[in-house]
C-alpha positions as CSV (number, residue, x, y, z in Angstrom):
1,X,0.0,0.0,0.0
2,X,2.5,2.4,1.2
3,X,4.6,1.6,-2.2
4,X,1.8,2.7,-4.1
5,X,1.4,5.8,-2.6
6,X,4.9,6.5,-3.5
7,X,4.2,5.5,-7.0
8,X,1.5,8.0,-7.2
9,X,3.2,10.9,-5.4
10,X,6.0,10.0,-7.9
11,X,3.9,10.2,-10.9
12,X,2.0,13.2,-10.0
13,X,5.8,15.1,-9.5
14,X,7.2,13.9,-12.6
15,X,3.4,15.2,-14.5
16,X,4.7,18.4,-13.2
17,X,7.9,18.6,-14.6
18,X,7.3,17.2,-18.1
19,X,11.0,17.7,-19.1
20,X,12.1,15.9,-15.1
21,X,9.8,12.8,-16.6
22,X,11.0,12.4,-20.0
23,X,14.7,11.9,-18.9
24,X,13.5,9.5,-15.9
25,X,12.1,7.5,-19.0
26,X,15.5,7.6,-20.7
27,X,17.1,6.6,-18.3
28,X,15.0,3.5,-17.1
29,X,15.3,2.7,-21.4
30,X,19.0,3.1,-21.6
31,X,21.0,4.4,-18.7
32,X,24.7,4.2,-20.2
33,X,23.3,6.9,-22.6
34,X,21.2,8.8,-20.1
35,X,24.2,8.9,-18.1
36,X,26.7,9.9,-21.1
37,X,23.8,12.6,-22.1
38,X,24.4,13.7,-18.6
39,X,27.7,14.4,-18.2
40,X,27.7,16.2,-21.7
41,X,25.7,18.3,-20.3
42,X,27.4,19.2,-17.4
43,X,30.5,19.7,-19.1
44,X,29.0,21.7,-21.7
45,X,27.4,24.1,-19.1
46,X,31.3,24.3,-17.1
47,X,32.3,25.7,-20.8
48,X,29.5,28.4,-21.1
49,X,30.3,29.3,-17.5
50,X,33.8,30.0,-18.5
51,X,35.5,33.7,-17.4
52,X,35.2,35.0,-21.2
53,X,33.8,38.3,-19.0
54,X,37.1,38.3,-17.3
55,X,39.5,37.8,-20.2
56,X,38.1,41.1,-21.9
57,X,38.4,42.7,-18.6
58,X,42.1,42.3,-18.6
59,X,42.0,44.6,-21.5
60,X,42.0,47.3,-19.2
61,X,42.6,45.7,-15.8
62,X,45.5,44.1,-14.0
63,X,45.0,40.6,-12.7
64,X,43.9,40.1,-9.1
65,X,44.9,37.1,-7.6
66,X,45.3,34.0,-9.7
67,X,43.8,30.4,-9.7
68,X,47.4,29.1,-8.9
69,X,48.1,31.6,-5.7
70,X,44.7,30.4,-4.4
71,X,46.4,26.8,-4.8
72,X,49.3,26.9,-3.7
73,X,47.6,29.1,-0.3
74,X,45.6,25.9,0.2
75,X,48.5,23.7,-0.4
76,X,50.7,25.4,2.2
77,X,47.7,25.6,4.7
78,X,46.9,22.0,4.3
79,X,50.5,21.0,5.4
80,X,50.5,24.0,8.4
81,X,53.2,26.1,6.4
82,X,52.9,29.5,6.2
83,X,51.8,31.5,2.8
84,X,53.7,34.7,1.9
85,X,53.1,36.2,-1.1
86,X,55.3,38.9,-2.8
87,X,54.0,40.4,-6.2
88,X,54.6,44.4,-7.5
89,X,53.3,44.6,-10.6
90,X,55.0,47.1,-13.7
91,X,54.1,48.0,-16.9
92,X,56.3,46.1,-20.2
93,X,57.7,49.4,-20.8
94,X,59.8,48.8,-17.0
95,X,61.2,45.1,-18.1
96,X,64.3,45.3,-19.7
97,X,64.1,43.6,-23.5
98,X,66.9,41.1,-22.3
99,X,64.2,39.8,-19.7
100,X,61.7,39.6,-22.1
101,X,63.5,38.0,-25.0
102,X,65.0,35.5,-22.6
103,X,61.6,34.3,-21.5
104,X,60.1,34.0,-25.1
105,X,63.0,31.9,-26.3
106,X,63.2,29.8,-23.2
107,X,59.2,29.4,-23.0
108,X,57.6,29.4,-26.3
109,X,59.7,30.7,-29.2
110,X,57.2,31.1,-32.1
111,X,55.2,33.6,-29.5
112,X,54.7,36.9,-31.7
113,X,53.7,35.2,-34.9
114,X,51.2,31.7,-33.4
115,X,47.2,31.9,-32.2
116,X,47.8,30.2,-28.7
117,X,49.0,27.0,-29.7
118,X,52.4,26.0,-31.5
119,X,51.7,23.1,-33.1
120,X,54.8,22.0,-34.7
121,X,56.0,22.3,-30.5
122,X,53.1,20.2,-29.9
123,X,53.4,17.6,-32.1
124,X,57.2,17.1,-31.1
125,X,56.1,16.7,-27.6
126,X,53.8,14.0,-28.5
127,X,56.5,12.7,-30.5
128,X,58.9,12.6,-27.7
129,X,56.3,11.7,-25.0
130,X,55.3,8.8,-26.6
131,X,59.1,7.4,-27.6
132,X,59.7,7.9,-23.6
133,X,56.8,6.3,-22.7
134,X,55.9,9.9,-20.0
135,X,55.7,12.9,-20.0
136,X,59.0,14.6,-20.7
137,X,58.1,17.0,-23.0
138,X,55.9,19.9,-22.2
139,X,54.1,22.7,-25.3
140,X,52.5,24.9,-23.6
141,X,52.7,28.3,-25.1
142,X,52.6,31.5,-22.7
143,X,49.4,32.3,-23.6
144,X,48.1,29.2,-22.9
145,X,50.5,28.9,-19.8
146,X,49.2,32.4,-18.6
147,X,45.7,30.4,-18.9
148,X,46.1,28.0,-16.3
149,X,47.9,30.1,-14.4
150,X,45.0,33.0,-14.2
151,X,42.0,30.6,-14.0
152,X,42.8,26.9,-14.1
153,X,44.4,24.6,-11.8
154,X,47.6,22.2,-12.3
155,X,45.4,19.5,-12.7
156,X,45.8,17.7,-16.3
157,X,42.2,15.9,-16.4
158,X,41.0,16.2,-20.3
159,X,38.1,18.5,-19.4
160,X,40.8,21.3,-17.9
161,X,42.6,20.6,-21.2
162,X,39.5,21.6,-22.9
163,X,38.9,24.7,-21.1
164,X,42.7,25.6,-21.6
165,X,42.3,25.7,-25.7
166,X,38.9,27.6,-25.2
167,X,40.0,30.1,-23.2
168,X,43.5,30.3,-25.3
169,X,42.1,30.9,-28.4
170,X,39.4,33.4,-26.9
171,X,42.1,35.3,-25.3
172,X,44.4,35.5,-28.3
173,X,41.4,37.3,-30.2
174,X,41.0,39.6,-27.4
175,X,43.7,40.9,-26.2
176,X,47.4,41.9,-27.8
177,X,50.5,39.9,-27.9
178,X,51.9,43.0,-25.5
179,X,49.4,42.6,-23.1
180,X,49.2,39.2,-22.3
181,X,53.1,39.0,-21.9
182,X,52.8,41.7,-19.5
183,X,50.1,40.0,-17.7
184,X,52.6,36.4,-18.0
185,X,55.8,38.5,-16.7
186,X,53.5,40.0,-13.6
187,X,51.8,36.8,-12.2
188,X,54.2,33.5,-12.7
189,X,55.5,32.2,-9.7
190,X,59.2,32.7,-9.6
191,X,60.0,31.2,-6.6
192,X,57.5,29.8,-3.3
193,X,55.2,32.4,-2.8
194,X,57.2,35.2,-5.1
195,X,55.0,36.0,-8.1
196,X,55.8,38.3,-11.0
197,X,58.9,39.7,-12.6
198,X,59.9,42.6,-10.4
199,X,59.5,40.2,-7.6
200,X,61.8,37.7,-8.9
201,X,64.5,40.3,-9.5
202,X,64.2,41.8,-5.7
203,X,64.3,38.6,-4.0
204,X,66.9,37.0,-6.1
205,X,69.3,39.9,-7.2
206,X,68.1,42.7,-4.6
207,X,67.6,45.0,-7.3
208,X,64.2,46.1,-9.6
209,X,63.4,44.7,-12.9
210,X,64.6,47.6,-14.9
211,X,68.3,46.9,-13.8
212,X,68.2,43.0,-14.5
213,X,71.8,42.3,-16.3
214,X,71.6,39.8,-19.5
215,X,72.7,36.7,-17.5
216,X,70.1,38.0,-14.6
217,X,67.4,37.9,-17.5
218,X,68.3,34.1,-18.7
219,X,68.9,33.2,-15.0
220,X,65.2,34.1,-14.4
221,X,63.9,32.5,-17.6
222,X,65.6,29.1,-16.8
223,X,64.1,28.7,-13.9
224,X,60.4,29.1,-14.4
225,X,59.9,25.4,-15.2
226,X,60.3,24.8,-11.9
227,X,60.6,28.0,-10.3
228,X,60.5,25.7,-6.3
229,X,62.9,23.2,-7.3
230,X,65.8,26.0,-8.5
231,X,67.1,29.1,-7.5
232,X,67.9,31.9,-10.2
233,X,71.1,32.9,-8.1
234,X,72.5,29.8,-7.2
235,X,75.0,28.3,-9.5
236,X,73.4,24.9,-10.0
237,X,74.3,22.9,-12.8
238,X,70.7,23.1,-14.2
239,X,70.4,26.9,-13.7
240,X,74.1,27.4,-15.6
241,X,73.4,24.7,-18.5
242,X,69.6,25.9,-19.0
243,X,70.3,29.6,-18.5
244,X,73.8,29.0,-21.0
245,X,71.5,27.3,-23.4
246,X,68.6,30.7,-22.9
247,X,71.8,33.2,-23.9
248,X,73.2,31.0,-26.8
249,X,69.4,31.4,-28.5
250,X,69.1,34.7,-28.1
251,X,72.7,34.8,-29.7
252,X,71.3,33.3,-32.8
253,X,68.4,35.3,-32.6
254,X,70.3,38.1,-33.6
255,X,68.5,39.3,-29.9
C-alpha cells in the first residue's frame, strides 16, 4: 500500500515537470546513454560558464589574484606552512628587452607570430612523450600557460585541457601579444610564494626589474619550469646549463 502511494506521489511530480519525466524514462530505457547525455551536459554548461567576461576585462585591468596563488595558499595551509606572497606589478615598458626575450626563447619561441598553440612544438612533444613512454616534453605556449595560471588549476584531467584551448584561443582574439606578456611576466611564480617579474629580481638579485643584467634575464627564464625546485642565483648545474643554453638562442636570434 505504502509503495503505491509513492508511485502515485512519484507520478503526480514527474506530471509536473514534463522535461524531469522524460529523462527519468531515458534513463529507465538506456541508462549508459542517459548517463553519457548527462555528463555532456554538465560539461558543456562548465564551458559556457567560463571567465570570457574576465579575459576582456584584462583589456583594461591588472590581474587580481590567480587560480594558482589560491592553490598553492591551500597547499601550504593543508600542510601548516605559512603563505607569503610577494607580487609588484610594472608595466612592459619597466622590463628590460633582455628579460623579455629571454623568456620568449626559453618558454615558447614562435610567440609573436602563433594563435595560442604552436603546433609544430606540440606535435614534437607528442612525439617525444610517446618514444619515452611519459611525460618529458611539455608545449604549452605562454598564452596558454598564462591560462592556467590565471583561471585553471595544475590538474591535467582532459576536461581542464579543454577549457585551456577555449579560453587560449578566446584570449588570443581579445587581447594583444603585448598585453598578455605583460600579464605572464607580472603573475608566474618565480619562486615559493614570489610571483611576477619585479619580484623575482628583488628577491633574487636585490635589485628592480629595470636593472636585471643579461645573465640575470636568462637566469630568471631558466628557472620558471620549476621555479620551487631551483634558484635563479645559485650556480646549479641546471640553472648554468639551461640559462647558458637561454643566452646562446638569443645569440642566434640576432637578440
Amino acid at each position: 500500500m505504502e509503495e503505491e502511494i509513492q508511485q502515485q506521489k512519484s507520478r503526480s511530480i514527474l506530471g509536473q515537470y514534463p522535461a524531469v519525466a522524460k529523462f527519468v524514462q531515458l534513463l529507465r530505457r538506456n541508462p549508459i546513454k542517459s548517463l553519457l547525455l548527462f555528463f555532456l551536459g554538465l560539461a558543456v554548461l562548465q564551458i559556457l560558464l567560463l571567465p570570457y567576461g574576465s579575459i576582456r576585462q584584462l583589456k583594461t585591468k591588472n590581474a587580481g589574484e590567480t587560480a594558482f596563488m589560491r592553490e598553492h595558499e591551500s597547499n601550504a595551509k593543508e600542510k601548516n606552512r605559512p603563505f607569503h606572497k610577494i607580487q609588484y606589478w610594472i608595466p612592459l615598458r619597466a622590463i628590460p628587452k633582455n628579460a623579455i626575450d629571454a623568456v620568449i626563447v626559453s618558454e615558447d619561441g614562435t610567440f609573436w607570430s602563433h594563435g595560442g598553440f604552436d603546433w609544430f612544438e606540440f606535435r614534437e612533444s607528442i612525439e617525444r612523450n610517446l618514444e619515452e613512454g611519459r611525460a618529458v616534453r611539455g608545449a604549452s605556449t605562454i598564452t596558454q600557460q598564462l591560462v592556467k595560471n590565471l583561471f585553471l588549476s595544475s590538474s591535467k584531467n582532459p576536461l581542464r585541457k579543454l577549457k585551456e584551448w577555449i579560453l587560449t584561443w578566446y584570449m588570443e582574439q581579445q587581447l594583444s601579444k603585448s598585453r598578455i606578456l605583460e600579464i605572464y611576466l607580472n603573475v608566474i611564480e618565480w619562486g615559493d610564494g614570489v610571483y611576477g617579474i619585479e619580484a623575482a629580481s628583488h628577491y633574487y638579485f636585490d635589485k628592480t626589474a629595470s636593472g636585471l643584467t643579461r645573465e640575470e634575464c636568462a637566469r630568471l627564464a631558466a628557472i620558471i619550469p620549476s621555479p620551487r625546485k631551483h634558484r635563479a642565483d645559485v650556480d646549479s648545474k641546471y640553472v648554468l646549463r639551461r640559462s647558458q643554453l637561454i643566452l646562446e638562442r638569443m645569440g642566434a636570434r640576432g637578440l
